[in-house]
C-alpha positions in Angstrom: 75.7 78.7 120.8 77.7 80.9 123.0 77.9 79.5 126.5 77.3 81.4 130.1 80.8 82.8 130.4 81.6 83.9 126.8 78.3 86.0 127.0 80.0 87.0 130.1 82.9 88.0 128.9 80.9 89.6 125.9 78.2 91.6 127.4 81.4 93.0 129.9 82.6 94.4 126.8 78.9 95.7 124.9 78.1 97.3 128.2 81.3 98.9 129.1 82.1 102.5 127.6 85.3 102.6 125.7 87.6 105.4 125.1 88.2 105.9 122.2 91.3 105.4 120.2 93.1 108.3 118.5 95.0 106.3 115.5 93.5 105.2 112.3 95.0 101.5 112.7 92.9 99.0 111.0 94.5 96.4 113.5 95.0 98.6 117.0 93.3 102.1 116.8 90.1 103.4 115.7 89.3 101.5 112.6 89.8 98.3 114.1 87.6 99.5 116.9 85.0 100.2 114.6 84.9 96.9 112.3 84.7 94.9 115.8 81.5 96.9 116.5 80.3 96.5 113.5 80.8 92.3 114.1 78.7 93.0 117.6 75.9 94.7 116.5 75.0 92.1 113.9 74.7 89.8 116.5 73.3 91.5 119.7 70.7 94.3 119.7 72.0 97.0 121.8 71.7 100.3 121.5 75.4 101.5 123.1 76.8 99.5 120.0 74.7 102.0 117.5 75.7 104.8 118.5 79.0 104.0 119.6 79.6 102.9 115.7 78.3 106.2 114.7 80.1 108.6 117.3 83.3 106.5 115.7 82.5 107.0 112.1 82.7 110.7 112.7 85.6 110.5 114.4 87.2 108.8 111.7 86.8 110.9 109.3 87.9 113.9 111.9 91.1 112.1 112.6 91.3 111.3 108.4 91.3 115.6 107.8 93.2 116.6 111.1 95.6 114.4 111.8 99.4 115.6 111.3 101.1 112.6 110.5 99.8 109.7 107.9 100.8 106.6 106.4 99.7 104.5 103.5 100.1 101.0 105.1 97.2 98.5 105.7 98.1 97.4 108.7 98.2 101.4 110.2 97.4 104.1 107.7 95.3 104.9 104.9 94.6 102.4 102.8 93.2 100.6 105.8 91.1 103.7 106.7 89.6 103.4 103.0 89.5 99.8 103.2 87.2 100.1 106.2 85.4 103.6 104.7 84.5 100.8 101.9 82.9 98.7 104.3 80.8 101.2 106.0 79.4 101.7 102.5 78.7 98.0 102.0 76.9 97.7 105.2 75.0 101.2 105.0 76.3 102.9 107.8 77.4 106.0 105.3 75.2 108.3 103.6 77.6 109.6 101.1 79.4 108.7 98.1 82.6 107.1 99.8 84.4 108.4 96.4 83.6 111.6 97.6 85.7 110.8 101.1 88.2 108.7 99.2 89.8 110.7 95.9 92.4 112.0 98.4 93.3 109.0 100.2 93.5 107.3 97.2 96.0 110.1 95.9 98.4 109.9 98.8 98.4 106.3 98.9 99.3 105.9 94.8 102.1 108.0 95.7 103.2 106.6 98.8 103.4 103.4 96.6 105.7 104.0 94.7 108.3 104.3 97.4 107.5 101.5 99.0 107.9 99.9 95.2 111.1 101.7 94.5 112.4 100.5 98.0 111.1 96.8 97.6 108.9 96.8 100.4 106.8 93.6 100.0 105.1 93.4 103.2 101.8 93.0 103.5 101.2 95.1 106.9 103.3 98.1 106.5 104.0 97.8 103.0 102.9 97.5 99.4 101.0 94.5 99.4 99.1 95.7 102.1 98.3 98.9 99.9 97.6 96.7 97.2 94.6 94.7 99.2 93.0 98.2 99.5 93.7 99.3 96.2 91.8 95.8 94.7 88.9 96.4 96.5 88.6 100.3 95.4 89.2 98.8 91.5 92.6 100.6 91.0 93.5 97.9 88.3 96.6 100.0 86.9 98.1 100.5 90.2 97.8 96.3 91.5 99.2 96.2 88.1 102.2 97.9 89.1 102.4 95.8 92.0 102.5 92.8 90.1 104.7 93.6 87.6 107.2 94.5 90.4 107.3 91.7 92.6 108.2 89.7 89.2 111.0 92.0 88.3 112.3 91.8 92.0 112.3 87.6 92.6 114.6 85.7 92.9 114.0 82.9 90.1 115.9 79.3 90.1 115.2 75.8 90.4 111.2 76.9 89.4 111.3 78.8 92.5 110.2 82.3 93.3 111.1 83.9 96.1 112.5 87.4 97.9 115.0 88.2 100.1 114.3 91.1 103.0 110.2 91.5 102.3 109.9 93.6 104.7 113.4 95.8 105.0 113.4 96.8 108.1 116.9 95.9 108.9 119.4 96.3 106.2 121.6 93.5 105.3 119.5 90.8 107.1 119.5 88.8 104.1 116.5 86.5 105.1 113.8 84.6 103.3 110.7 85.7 105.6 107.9 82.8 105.7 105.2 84.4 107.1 102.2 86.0 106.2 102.5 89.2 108.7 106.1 90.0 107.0 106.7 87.4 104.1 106.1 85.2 101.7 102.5 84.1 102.7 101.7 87.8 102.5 102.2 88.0 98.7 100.9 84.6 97.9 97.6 85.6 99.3 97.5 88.9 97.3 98.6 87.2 93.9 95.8 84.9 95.1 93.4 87.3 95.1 94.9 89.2 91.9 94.5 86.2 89.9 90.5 85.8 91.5 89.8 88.6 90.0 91.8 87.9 86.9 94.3 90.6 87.2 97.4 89.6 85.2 96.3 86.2 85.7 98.7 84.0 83.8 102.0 86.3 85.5 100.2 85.6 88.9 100.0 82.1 88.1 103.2 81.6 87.5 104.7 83.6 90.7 102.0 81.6 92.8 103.2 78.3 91.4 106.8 79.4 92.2 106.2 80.5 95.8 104.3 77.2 96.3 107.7 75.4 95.1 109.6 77.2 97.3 107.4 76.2 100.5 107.8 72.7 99.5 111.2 72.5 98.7 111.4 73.9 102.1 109.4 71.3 104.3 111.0 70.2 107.0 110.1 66.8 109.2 107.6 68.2 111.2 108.2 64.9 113.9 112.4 66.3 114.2 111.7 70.1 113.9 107.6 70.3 115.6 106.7 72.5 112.3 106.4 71.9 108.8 108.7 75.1 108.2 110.9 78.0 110.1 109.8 81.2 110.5 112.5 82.3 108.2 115.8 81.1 106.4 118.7 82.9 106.1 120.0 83.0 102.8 123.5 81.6 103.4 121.9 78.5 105.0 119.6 77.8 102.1 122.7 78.5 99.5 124.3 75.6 101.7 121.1 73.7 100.6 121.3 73.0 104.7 118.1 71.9 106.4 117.2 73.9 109.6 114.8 71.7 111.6 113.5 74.8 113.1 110.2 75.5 115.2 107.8 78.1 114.5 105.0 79.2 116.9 101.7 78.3 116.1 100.0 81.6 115.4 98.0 83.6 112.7 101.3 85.9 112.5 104.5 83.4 112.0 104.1 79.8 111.4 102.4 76.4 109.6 99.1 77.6 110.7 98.9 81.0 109.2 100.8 80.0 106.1 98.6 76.9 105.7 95.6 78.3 105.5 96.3 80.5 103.0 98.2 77.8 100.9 94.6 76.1 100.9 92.6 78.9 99.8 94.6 80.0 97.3 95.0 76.5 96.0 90.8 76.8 95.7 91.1 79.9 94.0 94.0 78.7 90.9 91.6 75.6 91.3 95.1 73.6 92.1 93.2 70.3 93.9 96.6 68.5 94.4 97.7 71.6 96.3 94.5 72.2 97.8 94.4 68.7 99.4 97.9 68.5 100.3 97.5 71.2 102.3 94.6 70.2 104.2 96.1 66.9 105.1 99.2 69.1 106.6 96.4 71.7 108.5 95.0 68.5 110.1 98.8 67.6 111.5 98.8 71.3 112.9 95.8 70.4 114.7 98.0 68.2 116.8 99.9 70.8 118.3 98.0 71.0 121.7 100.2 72.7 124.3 101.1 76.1 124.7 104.2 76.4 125.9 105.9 74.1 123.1 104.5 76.0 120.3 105.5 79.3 121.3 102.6 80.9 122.2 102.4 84.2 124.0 99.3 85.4 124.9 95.8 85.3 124.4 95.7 87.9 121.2 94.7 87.0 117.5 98.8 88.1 116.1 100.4 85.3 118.3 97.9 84.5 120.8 94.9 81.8 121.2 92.6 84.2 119.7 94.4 84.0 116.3 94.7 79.7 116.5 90.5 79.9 117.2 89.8 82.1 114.1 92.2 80.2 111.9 90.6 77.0 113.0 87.1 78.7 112.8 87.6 79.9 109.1 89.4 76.6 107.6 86.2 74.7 109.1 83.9 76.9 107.4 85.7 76.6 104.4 86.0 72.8 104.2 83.7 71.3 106.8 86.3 69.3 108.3 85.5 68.5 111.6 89.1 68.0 112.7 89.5 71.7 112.2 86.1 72.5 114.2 87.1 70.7 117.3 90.4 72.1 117.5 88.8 75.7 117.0 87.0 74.4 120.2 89.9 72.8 122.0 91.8 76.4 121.7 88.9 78.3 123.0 88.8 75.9 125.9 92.3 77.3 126.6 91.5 80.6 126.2 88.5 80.5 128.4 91.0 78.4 131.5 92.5 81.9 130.7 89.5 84.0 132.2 89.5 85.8 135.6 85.5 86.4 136.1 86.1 88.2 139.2 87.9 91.3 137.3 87.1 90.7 133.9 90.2 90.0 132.9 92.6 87.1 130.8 95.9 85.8 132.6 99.5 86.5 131.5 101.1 83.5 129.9 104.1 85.6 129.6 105.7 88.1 131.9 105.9 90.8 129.0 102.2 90.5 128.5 100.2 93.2 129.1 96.8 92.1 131.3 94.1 94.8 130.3 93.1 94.2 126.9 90.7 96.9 126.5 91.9 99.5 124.5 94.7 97.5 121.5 92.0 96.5 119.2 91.5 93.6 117.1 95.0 92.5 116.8 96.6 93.0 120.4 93.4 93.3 122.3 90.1 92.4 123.8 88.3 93.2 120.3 90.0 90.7 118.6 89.3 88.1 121.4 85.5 88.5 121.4 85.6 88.5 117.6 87.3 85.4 117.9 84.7 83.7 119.9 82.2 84.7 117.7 83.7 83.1 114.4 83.5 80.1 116.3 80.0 80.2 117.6 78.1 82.7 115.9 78.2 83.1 112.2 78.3 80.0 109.2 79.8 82.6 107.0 82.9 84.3 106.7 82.2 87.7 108.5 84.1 91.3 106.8 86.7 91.0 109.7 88.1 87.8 108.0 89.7 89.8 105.2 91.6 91.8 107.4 93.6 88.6 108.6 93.9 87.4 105.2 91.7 84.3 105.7 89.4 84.7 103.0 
């Protein structure tokens, strides 16, 4: 049950008019505006939320025809836009065939694909994997095909690992093994994950899944020495060397044990992998240890690296395996977050100096969205709510 303040800090929000933002960004602009209010109104009867939603929808679809420059990404573009147009079907807020809105998305995104295929763009934010979560969903088997088929041709195979150098090539000769699931490895384990759910190339999927899990555990560092199970990333040179880094990693949804881990877990449940499964529940309980903000690199109170993100981790593993441990430290974090809270002005103090204070207009991923949504998966729902899948936690 929410308490006195975080209805405060809630109704502050439902109450408040918004302006509206002019992107398409699933995770900072109009779409991720949208999915939050969605998340309200199924919780709090108000009738600014209704029509707010519905003065967005059309505005989304405005911005979808009129705007000059697009993107295919997830994370920014539009195969997040369909991925959230697919939603507004499921939850009858659209009264149209959303085939009828999405033939043309779907066209520039299959070709926008390709690039990001030809260029090896593995990320699952702003690249192909990310494209490939939409693509699932709207039953483009061919095309997650392609995706697949890819990533195989592209590893790096040896010692019955599976890996990929630059997942997200940015920068060009950075020659890095990226652990993450906003940029690396994580990223593609969960979308094999959910390839091999839905028994999509199934046994190739298998076998990439079972190599990326070698590589993570080839990889494990002493988590007493280094204060993290693994890096944020390894340079190649150093893992040639066969060199350990003892390197910390924040504890975040973004970078880190905690975003990686859960998705480890889950994916274990889907391949049905119980040795995996309860490995990596015994090393999510160890990550619940990590109490103090400052040591584990945390910036802010946003989901990407922030508190929010360690409360809707928390939240979601709980629900998933009804492990009290990961309950109470869900709890613990939002204890933190809530310290955080100015009532006065409505607002959450800096815990860095490059931290921005107002947190109203980012969205879910560097705003005051994805805080309240946060809070909610903690007190409000004993099922994995549609914003879940955006962050790749179920």
């Amino acid at each position: 049950m929410l308490n006195s303040k975080s209805k405060r800090i809630i109704d502050n929000y439902i109450f408040t008019i918004h302006k509206r933002l002019d992107s398409l960004s699933l995770f900072s602009g109009l779409s991720s505006q949208i999915l939050a209010k969605i998340e309200f109104g199924k919780h709090f009867q108000n009738d600014n939320i209704k029509s707010a939603i519905n003065a967005d929808i059309n505005h989304l679809f405005y911005l979808i025809e009129n705007l000059n420059t697009l993107n295919a990404t997830f994370s920014n573009g539009l195969s997040g836009a369909g991925w959230l147009i697919l939603i507004l079907n499921e939850e009858g807020l659209i009264d149209i065939n959303p085939d009828l809105l999405l033939e043309e998305i779907d066209d520039f995104v299959i070709e926008q694909l390709k690039m990001y295929l030809k260029y090896q763009n593995f990320d699952i934010l702003h690249g192909s994997i990310g494209i490939g979560i939409y693509l699932l969903k709207r039953g483009k088997t061919e095309c997650v095909i392609d995706i697949i088929n890819s990533l195989y041709i592209n590893a790096i195979k040896s010692d019955d690992e599976i890996k990929w150098k630059n997942i997200f090539p940015r920068k060009q000769n950075q020659n890095t093994y990226d652990l993450s699931l906003a940029h690396g490895h994580t990223g593609i384990l969960y979308f094999l994950g959910k390839c091999y759910k839905q028994k999509i190339s199934a046994d190739l999927c298998k076998v990439m899944i079972d190599g990326i899990f070698k590589f993570y555990f080839n990889n494990i560092q002493n988590q007493t020495i280094a204060g993290a199970f693994w890096p944020s990333k390894i340079d190649e040179s150093s893992y040639k060397s066969g060199s350990k880094l003892n390197e910390l990693s924040r504890l975040a949804w973004c970078y880190g044990d905690l975003g990686t881990l859960q998705v480890m877990n889950l994916v274990a449940i889907w391949t049905k992998d119980i040795c995996i499964e309860e490995r990596t529940e015994k090393l999510l309980e160890e990550t619940a240890k990590r109490v103090n903000i400052k040591d584990n690199l945390i910036d802010n109170t946003y989901m990407c690296h922030g508190i929010s993100g360690i409360i809707s981790v928390y939240s979601s593993i709980y629900r998933r395996r009804k492990n009290p441990i990961f309950k109470d430290a869900a709890e613990f974090w939002y204890n933190e977050l809530i310290k955080l809270y100015n009532l006065y002005d409505d607002s959450f103090h800096r815990l860095q100096p490059a931290d921005v204070n107002s947190l109203a207009e980012k969205g879910i991923l560097h705003g005051r969205e994805g805080i309240l949504l946060s809070i909610l998966s903690l007190y409000k729902s004993n099922t994995s709510p549609k914003w879940h899948e955006v962050f790749f936690m179920a």
